[in-house]
N, C-alpha and C positions, 0 to 999 in steps of 0.2 A: 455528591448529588444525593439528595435524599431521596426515601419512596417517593415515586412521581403518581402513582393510582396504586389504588387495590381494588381486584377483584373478589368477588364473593358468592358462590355457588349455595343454595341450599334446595330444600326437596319437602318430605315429608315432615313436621313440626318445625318446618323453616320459618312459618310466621312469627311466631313467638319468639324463637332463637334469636330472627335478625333485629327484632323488635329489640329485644332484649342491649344485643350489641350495637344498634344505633344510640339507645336511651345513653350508653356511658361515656358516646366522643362528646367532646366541648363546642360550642361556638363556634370555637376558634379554630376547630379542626381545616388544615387546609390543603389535605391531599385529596383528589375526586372519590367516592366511591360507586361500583358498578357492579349493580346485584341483577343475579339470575337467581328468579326463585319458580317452581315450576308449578305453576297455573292453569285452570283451564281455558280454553281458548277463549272463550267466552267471557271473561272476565271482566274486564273494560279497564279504570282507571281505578280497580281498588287497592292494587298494591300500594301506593304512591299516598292515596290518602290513608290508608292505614299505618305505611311507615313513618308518615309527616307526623303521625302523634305520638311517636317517640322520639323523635327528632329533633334535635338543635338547627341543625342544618338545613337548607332549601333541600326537597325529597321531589322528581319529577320520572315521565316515563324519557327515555332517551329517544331523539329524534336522527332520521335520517341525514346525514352528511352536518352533522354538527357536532362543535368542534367540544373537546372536554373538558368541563371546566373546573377548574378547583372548588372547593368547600362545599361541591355540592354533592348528592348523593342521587344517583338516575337507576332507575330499572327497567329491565329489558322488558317492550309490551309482549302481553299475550301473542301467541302465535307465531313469534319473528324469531328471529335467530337476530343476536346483538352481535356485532364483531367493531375490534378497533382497528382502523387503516392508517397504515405510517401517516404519518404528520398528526396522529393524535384527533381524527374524528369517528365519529359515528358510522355505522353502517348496519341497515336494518335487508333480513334479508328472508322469503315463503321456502328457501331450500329443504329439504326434506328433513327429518327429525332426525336426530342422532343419539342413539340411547334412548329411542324413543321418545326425544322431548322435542318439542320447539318451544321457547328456547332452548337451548342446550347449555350447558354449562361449561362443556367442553371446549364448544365453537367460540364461548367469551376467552376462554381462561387462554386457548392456542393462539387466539390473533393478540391479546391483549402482552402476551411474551412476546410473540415476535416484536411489537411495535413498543414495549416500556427496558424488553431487556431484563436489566439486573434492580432496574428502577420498579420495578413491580411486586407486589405484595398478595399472594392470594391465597385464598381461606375458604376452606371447606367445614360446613356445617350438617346439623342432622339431615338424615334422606334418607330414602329407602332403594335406591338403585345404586351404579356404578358413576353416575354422567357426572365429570369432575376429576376423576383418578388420570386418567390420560392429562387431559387438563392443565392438572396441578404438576404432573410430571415437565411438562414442557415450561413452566415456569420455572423448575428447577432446572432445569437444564438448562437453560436463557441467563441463568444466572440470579434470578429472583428469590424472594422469600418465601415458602412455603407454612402454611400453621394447617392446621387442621383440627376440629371441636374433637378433647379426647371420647372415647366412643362410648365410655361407662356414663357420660353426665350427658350422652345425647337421645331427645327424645326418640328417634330412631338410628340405629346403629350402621348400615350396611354403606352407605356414603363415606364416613367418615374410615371405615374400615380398609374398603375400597381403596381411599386417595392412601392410604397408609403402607395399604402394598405395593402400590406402585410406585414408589420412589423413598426416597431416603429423607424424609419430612422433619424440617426445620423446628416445628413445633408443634407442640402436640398439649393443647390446653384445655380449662374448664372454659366455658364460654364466658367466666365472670372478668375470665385474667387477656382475653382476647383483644380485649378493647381495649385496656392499658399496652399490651404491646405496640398496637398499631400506632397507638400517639407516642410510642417510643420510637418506633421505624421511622415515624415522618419528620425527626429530627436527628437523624444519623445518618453519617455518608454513607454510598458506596460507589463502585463502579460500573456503570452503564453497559449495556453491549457488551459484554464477556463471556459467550457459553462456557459451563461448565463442560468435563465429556463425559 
């Protein structure tokens, strides 16, 4: 089985970063991607058309109880908390903030392990808080692929620093070399549903 999603947390200088790392997938990229970038509430539908202009790929906000779809890349709206429910859909949710965000990064990265497994891919980028290190830990524990932006090439460091202590992180890159991985992940096996301990 190859990566079946990746998730992607970022924070502070996150626009740019994930900018950056949508400009270098292809086309043809065809694992979903699911960004939590952290906004203020108020926002509306700027993420989506900002990251459509680096984009190959269809770029949308993610909708309640809808299902995930490959080749496209969705981001959690302002205010909600984004979670994935077994059988691979959406779930939008007002619960309180965690890390002080809504979204949270964590609340993606926890449900989106439980429900991809070892099939999951998730990537922490520049930020100024901690929201993500729990997170990313539980992906590795699920048996996923963990990267993380190395912390010297990120416009803010404390995110990245964060997901690094808290687990034993798979990769640890410039944001140039991020994106060539990911299109290496979504052509390589592995094994589904296997916590590590």
């Amino acid at each position: 089985m190859t990566v079946g999603a990746i998730v992607i947390g970022a924070s502070a200088g996150g626009l740019d970063a994930v900018g950056k790392l949508l400009d270098s997938l292809p086309q043809d990229f065809a694992a979903p991607l699911i960004i939590v970038q952290h906004i203020p509430a108020n926002a509306g539908d700027a993420l989506p058309r900002r990251f459509q202009r680096h984009c190959r790929l269809p770029v949308r906000e993610a909708e309640d109880k809808e299902p995930v779809a490959a080749g496209t890349v969705f981001v959690a709206p302002p205010d909600f908390h984004l979670m994935i429910e077994p059988g691979h859909r959406f779930s939008l949710s007002r619960e309180e903030r965690v890390n002080f965000s809504r979204p949270s990064i964590d609340v993606l990265f926890e449900t989106a392990a439980e429900a991809y497994c070892s099939g999951l891919a998730g990537v922490i980028l520049t930020g100024a808080s901690a929201d993500g290190a729990a997170g990313l830990a539980r992906v590795k524990r699920m048996g996923g692929t963990s990267i993380v932006q190395d912390p010297e090439t990120a416009e803010v460091d404390v995110m990245p620093r964060a997901a690094i202590a808290a687990c034993a992180v798979d990769h640890v890159l410039p944001l140039a070399k991020i994106g060539p991985l990911l299109i290496s992940l979504t052509s390589e096996g592995k094994n589904p549903c296997k916590p590590t301990s």
